[in-house]
Backbone of each chain as ProteinMPNN parsed JSONL, in Angstrom:
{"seq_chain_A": "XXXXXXXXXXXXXXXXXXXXXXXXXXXXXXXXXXXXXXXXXXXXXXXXXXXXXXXXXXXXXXXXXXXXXXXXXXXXXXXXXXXXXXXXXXXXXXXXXXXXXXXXXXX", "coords_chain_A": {"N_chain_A": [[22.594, 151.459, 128.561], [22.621, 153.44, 125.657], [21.498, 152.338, 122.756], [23.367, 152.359, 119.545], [22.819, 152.433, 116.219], [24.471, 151.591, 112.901], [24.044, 151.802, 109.571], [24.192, 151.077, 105.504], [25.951, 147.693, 107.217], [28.122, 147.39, 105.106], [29.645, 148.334, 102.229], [30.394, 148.808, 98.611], [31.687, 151.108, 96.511], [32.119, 152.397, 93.566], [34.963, 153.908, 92.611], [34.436, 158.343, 92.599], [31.13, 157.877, 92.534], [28.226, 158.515, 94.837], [27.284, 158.642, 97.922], [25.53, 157.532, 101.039], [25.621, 157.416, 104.669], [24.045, 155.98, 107.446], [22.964, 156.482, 110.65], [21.414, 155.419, 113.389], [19.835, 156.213, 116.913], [18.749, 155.466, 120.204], [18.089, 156.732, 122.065], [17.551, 160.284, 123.867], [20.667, 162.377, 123.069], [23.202, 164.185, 123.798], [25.057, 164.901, 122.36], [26.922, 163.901, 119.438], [28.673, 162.774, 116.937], [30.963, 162.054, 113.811], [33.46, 159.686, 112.874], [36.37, 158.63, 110.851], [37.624, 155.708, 110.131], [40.763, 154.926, 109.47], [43.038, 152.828, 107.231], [45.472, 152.035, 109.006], [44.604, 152.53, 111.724], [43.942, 154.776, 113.026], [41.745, 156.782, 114.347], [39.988, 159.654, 112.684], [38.558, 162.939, 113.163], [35.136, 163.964, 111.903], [33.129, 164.962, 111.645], [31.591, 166.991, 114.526], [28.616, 167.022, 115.639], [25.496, 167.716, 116.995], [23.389, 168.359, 116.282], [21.408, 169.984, 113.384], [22.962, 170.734, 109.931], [26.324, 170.148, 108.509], [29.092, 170.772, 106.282], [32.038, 169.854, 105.049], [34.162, 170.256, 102.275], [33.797, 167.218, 100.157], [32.531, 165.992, 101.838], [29.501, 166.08, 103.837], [27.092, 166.546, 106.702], [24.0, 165.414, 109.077], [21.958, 165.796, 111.494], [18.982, 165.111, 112.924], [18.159, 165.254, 115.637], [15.215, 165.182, 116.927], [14.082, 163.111, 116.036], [15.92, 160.863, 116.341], [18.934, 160.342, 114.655], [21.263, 160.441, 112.134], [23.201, 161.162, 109.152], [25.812, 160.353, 106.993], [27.202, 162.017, 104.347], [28.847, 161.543, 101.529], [30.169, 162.491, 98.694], [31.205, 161.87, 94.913], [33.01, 159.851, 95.445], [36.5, 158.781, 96.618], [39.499, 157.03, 96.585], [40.666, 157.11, 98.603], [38.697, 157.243, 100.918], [38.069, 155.045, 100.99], [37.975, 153.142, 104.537], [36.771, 152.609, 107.709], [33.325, 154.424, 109.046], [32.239, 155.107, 111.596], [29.6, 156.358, 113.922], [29.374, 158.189, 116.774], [27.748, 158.38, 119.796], [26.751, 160.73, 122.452], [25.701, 161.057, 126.149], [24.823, 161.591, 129.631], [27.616, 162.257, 129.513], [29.094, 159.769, 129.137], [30.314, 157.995, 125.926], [28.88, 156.549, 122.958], [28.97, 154.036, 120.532], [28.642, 153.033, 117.325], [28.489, 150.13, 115.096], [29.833, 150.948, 112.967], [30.195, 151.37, 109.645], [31.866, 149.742, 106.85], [33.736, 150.728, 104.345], [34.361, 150.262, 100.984], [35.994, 151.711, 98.169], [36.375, 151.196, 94.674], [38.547, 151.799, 92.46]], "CA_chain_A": [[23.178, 152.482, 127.704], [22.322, 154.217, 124.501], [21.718, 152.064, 121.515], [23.68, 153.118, 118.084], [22.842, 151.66, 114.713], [24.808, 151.905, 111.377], [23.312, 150.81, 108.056], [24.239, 149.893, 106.021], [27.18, 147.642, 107.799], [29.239, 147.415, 104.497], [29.513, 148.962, 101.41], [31.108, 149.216, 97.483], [31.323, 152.089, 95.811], [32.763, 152.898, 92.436], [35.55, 155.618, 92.317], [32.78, 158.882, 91.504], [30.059, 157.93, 93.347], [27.938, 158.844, 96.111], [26.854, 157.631, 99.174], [24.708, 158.159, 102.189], [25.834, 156.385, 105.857], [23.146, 155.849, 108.111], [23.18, 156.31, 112.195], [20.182, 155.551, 114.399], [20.471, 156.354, 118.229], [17.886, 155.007, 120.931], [17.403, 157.996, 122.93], [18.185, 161.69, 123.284], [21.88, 162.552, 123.306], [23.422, 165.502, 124.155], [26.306, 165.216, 121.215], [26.88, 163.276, 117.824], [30.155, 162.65, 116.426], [31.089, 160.817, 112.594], [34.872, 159.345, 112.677], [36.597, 157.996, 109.881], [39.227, 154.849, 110.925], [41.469, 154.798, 108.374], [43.616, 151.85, 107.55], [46.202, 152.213, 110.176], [43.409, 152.451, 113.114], [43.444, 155.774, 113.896], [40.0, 157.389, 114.244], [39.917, 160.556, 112.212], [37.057, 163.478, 113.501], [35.212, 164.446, 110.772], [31.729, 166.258, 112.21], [30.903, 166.821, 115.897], [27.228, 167.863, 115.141], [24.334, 167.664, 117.541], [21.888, 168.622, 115.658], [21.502, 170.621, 112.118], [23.983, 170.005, 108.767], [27.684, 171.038, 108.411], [29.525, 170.381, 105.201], [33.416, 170.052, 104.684], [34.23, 169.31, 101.036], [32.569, 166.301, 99.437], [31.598, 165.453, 103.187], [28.484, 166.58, 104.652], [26.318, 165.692, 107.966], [23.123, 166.042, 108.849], [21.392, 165.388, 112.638], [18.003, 165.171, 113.281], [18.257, 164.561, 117.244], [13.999, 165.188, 117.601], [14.221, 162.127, 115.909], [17.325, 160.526, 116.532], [19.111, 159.734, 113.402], [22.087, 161.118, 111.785], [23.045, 161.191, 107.886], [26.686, 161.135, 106.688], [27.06, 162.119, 102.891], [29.775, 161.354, 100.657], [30.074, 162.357, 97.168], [32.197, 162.262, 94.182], [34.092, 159.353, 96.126], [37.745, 158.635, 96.392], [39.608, 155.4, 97.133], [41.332, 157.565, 100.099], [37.384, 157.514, 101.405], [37.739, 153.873, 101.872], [37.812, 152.482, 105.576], [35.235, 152.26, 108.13], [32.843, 155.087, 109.315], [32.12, 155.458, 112.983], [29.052, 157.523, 115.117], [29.403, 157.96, 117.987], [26.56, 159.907, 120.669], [27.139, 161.045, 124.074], [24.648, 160.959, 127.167], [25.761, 161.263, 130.643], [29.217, 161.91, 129.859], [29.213, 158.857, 128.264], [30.239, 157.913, 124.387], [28.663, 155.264, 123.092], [29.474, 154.168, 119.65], [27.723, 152.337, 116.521], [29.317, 148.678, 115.042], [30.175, 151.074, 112.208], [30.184, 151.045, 108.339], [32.715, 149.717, 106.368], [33.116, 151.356, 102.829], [35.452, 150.088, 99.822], [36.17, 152.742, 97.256], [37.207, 150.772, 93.694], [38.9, 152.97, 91.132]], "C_chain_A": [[22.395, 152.677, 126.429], [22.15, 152.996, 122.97], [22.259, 152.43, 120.15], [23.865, 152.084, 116.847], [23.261, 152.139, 113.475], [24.051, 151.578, 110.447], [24.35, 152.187, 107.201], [26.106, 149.29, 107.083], [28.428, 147.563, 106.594], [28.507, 147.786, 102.981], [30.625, 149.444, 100.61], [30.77, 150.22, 96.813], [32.443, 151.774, 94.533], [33.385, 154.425, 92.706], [34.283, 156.706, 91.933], [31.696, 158.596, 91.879], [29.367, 158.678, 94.507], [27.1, 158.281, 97.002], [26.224, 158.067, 100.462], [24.803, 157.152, 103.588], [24.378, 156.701, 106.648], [23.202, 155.857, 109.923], [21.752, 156.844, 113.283], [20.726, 155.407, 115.928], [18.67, 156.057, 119.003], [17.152, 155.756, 121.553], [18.587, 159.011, 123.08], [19.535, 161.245, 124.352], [22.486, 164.166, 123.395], [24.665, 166.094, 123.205], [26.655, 164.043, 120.358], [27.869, 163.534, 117.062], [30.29, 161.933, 115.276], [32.711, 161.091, 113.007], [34.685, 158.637, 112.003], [38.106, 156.926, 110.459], [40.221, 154.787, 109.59], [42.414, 153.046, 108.352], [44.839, 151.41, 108.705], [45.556, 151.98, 111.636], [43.355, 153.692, 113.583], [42.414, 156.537, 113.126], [40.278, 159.222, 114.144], [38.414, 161.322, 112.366], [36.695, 163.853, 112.5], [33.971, 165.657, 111.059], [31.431, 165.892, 113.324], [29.902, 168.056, 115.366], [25.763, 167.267, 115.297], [23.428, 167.499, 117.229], [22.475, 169.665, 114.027], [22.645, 169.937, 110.823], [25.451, 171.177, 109.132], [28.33, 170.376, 106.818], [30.895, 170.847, 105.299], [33.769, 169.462, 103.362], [33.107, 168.789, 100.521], [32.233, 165.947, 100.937], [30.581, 166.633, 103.547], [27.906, 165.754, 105.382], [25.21, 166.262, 108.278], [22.523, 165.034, 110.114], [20.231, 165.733, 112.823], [17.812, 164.885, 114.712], [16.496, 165.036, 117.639], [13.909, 163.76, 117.235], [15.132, 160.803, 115.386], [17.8, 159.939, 115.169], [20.095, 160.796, 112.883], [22.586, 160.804, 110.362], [24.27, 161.655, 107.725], [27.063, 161.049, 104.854], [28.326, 162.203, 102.432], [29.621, 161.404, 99.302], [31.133, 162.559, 96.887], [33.142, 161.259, 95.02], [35.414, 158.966, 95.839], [38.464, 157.447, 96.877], [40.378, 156.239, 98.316], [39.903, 157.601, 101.159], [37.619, 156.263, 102.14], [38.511, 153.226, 103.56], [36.307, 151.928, 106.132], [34.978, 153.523, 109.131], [32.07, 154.812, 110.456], [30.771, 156.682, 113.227], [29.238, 156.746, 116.35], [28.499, 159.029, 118.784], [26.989, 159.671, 122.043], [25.77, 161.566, 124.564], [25.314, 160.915, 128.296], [27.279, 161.069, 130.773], [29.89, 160.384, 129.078], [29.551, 158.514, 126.438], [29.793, 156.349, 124.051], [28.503, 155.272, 120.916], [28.777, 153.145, 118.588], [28.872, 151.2, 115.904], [30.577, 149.584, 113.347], [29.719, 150.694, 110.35], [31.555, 150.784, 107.641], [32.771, 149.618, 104.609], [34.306, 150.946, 102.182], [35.386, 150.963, 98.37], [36.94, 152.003, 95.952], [37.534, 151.844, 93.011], [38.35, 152.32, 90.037]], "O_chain_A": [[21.44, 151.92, 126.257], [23.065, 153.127, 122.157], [21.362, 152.927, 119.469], [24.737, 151.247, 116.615], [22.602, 153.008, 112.903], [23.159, 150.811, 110.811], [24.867, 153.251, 107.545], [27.021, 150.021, 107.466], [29.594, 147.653, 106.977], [27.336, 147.625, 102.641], [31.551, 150.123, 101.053], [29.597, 150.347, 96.46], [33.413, 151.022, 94.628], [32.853, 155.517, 92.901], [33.334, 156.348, 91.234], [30.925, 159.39, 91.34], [30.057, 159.492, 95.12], [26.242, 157.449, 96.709], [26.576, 159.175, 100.864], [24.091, 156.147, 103.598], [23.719, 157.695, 106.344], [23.663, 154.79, 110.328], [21.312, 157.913, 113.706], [21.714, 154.741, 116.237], [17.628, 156.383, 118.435], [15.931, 155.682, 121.695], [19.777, 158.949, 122.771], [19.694, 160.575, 125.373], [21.907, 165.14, 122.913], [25.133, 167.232, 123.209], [26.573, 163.004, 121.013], [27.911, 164.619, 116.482], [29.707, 160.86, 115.428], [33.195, 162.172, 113.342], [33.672, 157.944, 111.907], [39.171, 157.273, 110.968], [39.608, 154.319, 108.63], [42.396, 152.27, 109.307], [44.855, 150.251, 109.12], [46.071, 151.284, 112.511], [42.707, 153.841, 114.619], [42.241, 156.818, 111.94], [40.628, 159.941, 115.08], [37.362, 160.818, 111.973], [37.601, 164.23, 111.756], [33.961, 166.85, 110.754], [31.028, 164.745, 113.518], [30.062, 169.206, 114.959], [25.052, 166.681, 114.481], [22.587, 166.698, 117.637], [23.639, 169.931, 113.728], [23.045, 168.774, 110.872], [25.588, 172.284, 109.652], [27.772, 169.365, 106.392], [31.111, 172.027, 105.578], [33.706, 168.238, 103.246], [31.984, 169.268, 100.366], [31.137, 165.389, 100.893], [30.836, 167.837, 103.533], [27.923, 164.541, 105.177], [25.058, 167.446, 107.975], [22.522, 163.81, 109.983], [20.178, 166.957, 112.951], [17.022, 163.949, 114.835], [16.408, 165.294, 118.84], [13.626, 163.043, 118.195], [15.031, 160.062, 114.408], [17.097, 159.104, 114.6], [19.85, 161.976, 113.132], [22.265, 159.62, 110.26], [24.501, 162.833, 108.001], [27.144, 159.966, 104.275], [29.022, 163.045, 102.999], [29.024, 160.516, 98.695], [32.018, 163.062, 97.579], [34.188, 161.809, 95.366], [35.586, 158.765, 94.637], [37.84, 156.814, 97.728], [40.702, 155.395, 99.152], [40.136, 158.039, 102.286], [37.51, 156.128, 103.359], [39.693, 152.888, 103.509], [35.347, 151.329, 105.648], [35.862, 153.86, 109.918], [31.058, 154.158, 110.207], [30.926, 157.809, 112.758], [29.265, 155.59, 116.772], [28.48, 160.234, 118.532], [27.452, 158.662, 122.576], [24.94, 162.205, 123.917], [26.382, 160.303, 128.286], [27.975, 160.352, 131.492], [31.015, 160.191, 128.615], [28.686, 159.01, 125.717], [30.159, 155.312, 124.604], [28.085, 156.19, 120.21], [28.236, 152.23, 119.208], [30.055, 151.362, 116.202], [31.598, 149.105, 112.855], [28.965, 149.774, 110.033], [32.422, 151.633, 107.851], [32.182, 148.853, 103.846], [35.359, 151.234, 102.751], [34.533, 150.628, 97.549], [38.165, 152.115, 96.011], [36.789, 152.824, 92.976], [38.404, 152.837, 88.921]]}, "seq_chain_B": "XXXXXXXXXXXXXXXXXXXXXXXXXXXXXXXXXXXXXXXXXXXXXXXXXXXXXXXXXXXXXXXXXXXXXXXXXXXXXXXXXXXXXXXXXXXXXXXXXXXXXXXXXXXXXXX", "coords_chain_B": {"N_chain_B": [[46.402, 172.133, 116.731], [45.467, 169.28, 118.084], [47.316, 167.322, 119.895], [46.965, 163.179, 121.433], [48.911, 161.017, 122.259], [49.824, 157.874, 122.264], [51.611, 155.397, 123.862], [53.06, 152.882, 122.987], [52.45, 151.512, 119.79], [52.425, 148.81, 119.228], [52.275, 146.064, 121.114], [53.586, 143.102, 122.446], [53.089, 140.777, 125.439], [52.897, 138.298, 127.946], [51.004, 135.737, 129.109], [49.476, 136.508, 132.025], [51.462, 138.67, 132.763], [51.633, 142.092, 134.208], [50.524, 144.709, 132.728], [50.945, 148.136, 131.269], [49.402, 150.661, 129.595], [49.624, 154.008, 128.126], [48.42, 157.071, 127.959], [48.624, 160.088, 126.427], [47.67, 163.728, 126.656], [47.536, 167.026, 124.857], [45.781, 169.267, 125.717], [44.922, 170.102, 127.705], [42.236, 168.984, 127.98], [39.774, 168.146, 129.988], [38.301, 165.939, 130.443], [39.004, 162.087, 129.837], [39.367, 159.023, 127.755], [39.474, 155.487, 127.985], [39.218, 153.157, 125.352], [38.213, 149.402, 124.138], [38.654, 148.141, 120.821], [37.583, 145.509, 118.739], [37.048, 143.306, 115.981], [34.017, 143.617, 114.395], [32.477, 144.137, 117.346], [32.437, 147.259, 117.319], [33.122, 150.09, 119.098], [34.33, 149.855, 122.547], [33.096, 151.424, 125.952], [35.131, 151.158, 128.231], [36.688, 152.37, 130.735], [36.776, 155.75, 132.316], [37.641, 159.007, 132.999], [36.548, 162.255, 134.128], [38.661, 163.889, 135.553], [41.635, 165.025, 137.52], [42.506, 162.076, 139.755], [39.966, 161.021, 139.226], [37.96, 158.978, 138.811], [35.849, 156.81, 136.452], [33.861, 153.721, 135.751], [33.254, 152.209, 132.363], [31.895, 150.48, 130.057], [33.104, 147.721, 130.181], [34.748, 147.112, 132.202], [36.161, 144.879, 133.842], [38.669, 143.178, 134.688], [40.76, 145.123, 134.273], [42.255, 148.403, 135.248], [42.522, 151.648, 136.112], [44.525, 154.601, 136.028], [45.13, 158.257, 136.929], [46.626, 160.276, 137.718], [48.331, 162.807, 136.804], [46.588, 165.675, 134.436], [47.332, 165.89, 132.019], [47.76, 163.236, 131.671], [46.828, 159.628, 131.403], [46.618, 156.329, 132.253], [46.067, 152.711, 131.614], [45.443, 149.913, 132.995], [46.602, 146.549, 132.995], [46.015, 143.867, 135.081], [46.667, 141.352, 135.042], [47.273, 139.673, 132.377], [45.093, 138.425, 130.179], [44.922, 136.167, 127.374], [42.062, 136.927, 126.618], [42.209, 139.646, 126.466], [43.595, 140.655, 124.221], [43.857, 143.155, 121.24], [42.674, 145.978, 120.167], [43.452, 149.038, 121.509], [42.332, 151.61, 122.326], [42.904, 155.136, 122.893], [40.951, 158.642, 124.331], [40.635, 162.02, 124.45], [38.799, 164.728, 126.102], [37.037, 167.673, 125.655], [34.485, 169.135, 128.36], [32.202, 168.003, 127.227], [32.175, 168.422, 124.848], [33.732, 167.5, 121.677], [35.553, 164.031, 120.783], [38.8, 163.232, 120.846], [41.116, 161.348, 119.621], [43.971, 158.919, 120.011], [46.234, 157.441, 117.976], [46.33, 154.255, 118.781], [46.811, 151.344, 120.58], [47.91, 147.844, 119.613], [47.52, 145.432, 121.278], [48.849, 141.815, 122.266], [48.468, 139.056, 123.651], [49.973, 136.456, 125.034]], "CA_chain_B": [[46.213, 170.818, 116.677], [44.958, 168.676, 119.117], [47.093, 165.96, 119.737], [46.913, 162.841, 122.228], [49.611, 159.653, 122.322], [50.134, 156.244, 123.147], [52.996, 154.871, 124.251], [53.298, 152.147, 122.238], [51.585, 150.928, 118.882], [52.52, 147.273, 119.138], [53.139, 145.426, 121.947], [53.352, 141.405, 122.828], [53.174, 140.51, 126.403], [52.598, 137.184, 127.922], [49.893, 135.924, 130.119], [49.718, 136.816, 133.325], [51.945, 139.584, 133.21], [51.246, 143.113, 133.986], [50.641, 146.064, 131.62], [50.563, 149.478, 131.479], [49.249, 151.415, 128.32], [49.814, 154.879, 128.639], [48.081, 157.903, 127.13], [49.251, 161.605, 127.056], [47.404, 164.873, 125.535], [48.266, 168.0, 124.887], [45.383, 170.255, 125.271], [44.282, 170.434, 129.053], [41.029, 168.58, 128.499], [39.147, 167.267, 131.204], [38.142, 164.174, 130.172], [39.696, 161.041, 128.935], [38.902, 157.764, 128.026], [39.591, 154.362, 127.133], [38.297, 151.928, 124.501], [39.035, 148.209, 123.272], [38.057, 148.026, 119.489], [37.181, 144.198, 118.336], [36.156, 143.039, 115.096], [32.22, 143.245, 114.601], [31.865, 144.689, 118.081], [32.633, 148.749, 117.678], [34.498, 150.523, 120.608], [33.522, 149.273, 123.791], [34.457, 151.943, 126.707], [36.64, 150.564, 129.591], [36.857, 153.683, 132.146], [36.825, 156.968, 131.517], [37.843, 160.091, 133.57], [36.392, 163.077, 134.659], [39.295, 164.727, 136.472], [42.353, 164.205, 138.331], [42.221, 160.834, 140.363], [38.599, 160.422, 139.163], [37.499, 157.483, 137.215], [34.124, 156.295, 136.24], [33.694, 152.28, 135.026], [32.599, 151.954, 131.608], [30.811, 149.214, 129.796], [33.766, 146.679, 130.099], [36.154, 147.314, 133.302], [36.552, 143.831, 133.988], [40.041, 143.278, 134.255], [41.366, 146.6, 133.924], [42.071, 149.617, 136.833], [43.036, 153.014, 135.653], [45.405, 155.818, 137.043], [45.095, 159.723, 136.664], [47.534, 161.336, 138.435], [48.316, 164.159, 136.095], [45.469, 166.258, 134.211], [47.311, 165.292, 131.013], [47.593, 161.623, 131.381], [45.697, 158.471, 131.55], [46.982, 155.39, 132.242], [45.322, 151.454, 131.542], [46.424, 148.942, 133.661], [45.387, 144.864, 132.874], [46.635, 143.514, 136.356], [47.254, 140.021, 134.749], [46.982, 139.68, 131.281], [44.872, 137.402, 129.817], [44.235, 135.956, 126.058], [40.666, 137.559, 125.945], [42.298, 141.034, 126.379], [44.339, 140.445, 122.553], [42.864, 143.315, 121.09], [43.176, 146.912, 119.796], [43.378, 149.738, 122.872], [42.31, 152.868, 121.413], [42.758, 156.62, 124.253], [40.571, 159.973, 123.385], [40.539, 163.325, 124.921], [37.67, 165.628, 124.77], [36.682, 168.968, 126.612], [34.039, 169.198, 128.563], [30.756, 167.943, 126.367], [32.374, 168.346, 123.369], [34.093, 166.631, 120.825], [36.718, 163.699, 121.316], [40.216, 163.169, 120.235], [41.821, 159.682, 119.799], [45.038, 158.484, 119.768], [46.912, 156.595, 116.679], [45.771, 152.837, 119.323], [47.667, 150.276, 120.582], [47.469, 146.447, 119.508], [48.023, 144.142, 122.226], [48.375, 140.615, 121.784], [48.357, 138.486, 125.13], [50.146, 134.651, 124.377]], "C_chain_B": [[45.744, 169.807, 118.509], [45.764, 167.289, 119.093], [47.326, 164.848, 121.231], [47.658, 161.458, 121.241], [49.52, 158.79, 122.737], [50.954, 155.766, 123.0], [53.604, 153.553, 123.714], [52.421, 151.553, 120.999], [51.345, 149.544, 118.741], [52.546, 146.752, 120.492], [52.925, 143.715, 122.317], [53.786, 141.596, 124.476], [52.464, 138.763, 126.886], [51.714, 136.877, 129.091], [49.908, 136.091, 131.681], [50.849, 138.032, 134.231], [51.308, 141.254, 133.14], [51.374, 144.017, 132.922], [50.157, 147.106, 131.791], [50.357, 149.734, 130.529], [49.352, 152.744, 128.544], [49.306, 156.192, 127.807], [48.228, 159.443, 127.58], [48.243, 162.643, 125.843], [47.69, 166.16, 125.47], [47.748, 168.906, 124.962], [44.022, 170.42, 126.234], [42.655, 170.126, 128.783], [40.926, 167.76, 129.84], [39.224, 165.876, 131.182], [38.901, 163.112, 129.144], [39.229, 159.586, 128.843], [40.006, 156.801, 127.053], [39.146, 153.223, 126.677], [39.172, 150.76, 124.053], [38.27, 148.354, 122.151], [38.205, 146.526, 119.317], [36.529, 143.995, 117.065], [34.672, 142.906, 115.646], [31.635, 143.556, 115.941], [32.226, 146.313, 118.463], [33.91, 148.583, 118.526], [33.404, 150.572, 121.159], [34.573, 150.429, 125.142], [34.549, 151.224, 127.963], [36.545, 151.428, 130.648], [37.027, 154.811, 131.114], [36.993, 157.877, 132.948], [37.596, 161.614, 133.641], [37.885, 164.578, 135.011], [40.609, 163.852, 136.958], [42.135, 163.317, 139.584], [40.824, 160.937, 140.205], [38.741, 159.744, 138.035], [36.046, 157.035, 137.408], [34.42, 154.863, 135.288], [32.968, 152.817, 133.826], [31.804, 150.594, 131.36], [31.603, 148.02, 130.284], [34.924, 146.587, 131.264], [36.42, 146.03, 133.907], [37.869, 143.536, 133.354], [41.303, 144.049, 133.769], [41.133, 147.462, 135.253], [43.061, 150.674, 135.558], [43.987, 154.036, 136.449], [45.485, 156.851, 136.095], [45.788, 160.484, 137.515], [47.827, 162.679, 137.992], [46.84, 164.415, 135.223], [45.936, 165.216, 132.873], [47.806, 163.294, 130.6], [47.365, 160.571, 132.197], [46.097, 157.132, 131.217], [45.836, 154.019, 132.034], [46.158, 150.198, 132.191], [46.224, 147.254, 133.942], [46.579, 144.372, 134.237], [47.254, 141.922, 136.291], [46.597, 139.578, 133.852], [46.239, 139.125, 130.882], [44.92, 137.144, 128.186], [43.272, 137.097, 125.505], [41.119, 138.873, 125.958], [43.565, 141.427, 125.178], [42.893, 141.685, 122.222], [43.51, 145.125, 120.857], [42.456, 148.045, 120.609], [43.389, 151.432, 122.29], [42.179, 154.503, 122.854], [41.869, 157.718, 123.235], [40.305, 160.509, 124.604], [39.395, 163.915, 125.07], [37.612, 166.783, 126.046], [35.62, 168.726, 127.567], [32.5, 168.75, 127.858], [31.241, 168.486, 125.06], [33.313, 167.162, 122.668], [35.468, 165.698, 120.914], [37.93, 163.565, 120.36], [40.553, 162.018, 120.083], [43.414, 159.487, 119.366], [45.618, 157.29, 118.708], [46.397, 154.945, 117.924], [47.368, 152.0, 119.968], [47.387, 148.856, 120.459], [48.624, 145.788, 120.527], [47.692, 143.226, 121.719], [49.199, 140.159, 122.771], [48.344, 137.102, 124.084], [49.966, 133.959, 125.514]], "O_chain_B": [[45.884, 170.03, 119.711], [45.302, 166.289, 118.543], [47.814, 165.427, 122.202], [47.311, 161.009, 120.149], [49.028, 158.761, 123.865], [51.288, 155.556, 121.834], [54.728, 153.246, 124.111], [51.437, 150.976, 121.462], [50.317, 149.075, 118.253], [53.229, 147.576, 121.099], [51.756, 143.337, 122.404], [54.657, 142.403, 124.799], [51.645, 138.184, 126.172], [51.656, 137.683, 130.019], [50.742, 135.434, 132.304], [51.052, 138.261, 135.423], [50.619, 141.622, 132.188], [52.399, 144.026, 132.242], [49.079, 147.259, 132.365], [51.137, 149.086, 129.83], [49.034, 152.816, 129.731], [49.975, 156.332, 126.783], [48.028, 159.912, 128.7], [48.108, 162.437, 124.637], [48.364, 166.431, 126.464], [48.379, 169.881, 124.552], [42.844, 170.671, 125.983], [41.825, 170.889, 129.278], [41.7, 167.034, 130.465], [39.93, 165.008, 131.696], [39.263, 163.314, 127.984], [38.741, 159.026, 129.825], [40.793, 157.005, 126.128], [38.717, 152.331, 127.408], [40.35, 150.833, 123.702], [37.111, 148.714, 122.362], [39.226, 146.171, 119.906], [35.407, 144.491, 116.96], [34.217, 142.419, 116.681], [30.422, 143.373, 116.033], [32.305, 146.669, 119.639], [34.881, 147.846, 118.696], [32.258, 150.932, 120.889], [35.784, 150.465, 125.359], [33.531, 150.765, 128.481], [36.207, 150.851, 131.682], [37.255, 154.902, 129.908], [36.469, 157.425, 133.967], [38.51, 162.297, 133.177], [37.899, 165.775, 134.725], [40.765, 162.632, 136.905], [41.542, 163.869, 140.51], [40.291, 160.949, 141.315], [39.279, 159.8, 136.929], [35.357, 156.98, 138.427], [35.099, 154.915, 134.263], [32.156, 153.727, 133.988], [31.258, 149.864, 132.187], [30.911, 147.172, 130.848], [35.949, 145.938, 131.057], [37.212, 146.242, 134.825], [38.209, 143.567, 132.172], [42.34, 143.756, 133.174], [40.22, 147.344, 136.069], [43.85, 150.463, 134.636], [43.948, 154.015, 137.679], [45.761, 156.724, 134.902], [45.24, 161.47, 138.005], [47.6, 163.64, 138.727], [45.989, 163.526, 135.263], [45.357, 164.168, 132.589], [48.03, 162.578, 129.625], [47.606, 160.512, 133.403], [45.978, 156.724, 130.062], [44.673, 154.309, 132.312], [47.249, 149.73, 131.868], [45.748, 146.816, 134.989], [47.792, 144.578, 134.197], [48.01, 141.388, 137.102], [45.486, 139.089, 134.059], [46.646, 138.333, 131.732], [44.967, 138.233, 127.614], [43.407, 137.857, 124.546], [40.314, 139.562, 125.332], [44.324, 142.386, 125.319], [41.707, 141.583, 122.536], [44.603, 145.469, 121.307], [41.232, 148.173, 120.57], [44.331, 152.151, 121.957], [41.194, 154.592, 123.588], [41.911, 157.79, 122.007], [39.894, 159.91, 125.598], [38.671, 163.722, 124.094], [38.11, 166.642, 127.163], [35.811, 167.535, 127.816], [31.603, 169.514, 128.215], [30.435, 169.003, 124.287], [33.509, 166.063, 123.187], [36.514, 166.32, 121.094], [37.855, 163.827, 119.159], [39.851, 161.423, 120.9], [43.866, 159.998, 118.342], [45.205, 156.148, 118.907], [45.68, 154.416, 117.075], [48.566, 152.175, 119.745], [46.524, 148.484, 121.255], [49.85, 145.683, 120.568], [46.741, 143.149, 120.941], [50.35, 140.563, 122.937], [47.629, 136.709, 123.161], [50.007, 132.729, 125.501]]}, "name": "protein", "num_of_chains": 2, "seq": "XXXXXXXXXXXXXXXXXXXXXXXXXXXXXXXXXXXXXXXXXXXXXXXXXXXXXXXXXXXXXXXXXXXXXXXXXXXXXXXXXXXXXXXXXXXXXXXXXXXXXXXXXXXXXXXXXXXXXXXXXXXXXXXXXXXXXXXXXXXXXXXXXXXXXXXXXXXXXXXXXXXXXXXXXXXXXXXXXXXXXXXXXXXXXXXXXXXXXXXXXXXXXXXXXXXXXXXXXX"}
């Protein structure tokens, strides 16, 4: 299967900050997903995005799939930001998913 | 909205007994799957489905069988519980090659 790497795996921010997640993938994928887990456990979608940037809010994403690698941006952070940040890429129907980042937001 | 359930958020069961987990969605996708989540090792998938009565093994189907009888739901079935399957049971939806859905999870914990 597909290799998927976070960086980093954990991470403090200061309320007001900003931040840049990291997601390397092994080989080409045919789709590229960021979820946010919140404390509860459920996995919140935030960008299904193949390729190019999308921006919602202070979130933006940004896929390079010629050379696999995906970029999720957080600014201006909020302690509602903090959990842990999820890619996930699909191949063959398959999802295959990275160990994650896990982000703490102090006020 | 897109949404997909699980039939229970908690549950204790004891070893060697059967379990069903049960996942329902609401928005005639195709495909469905299911993942165990584990500290420090991601989501790991389990089976996943195609279609009615189709299933495809994922990374981890050891100790697990699936049932698809209806379009909208996707059963998990540990045939005799063990310890090592303590552990948080996460369902998602998705269309065709697009984007998936997940369900609020369920934590099992096998004594």
């Amino acid at each position: 299967g597909i290799q998927v790497e976070q960086s980093p795996p954990d991470l403090i921010l200061q309320e007001g900050a900003n931040s840049t997640l990291r997601c390397n993938f092994s080989d080409s994928v045919n789709n590229l997903q960021w979820f946010h887990q919140n404390p509860w456990g459920q996995l919140i979608n935030l960008f299904y995005i193949p390729s190019g940037t999308k921006q919602n809010g202070r979130l933006s994403a940004t896929t390079v799939a010629t050379e696999r690698y995906s970029l999720l941006y957080i600014s201006s952070s909020q302690t509602t930001d903090s959990g842990v940040y999820f890619c996930a890429v699909e191949s063959g129907n398959q999802f295959y998913f990275g160990t994650g980042t896990s982000l703490t937001v102090i006020p | 909205d897109v949404k997909v359930t699980q039939s229970s958020r908690y549950l204790v069961k004891r070893t060697g007994e059967k379990v069903f987990l049960e996942c329902v969605q609401d928005m005639d996708h195709e495909n469905m799957f299911w993942y165990r989540q584990d500290p420090g090792l991601g989501l790991r998938l389990i089976y996943f489905s195609y279609d009615v009565k189709m299933k495809e093994k994922g990374d981890i189907p050891e100790g697990y069988s699936v049932s698809r009888e209806k379009k909208e739901r996707f059963s998990l079935i540990l045939e005799s519980a063990s310890t090592n399957q303590t552990s948080m049971y996460l369902c998602a939806s998705s269309s065709r090659r697009y984007e998936q859905y997940f369900g609020p999870g369920t934590r099992l914990t096998v004594t």
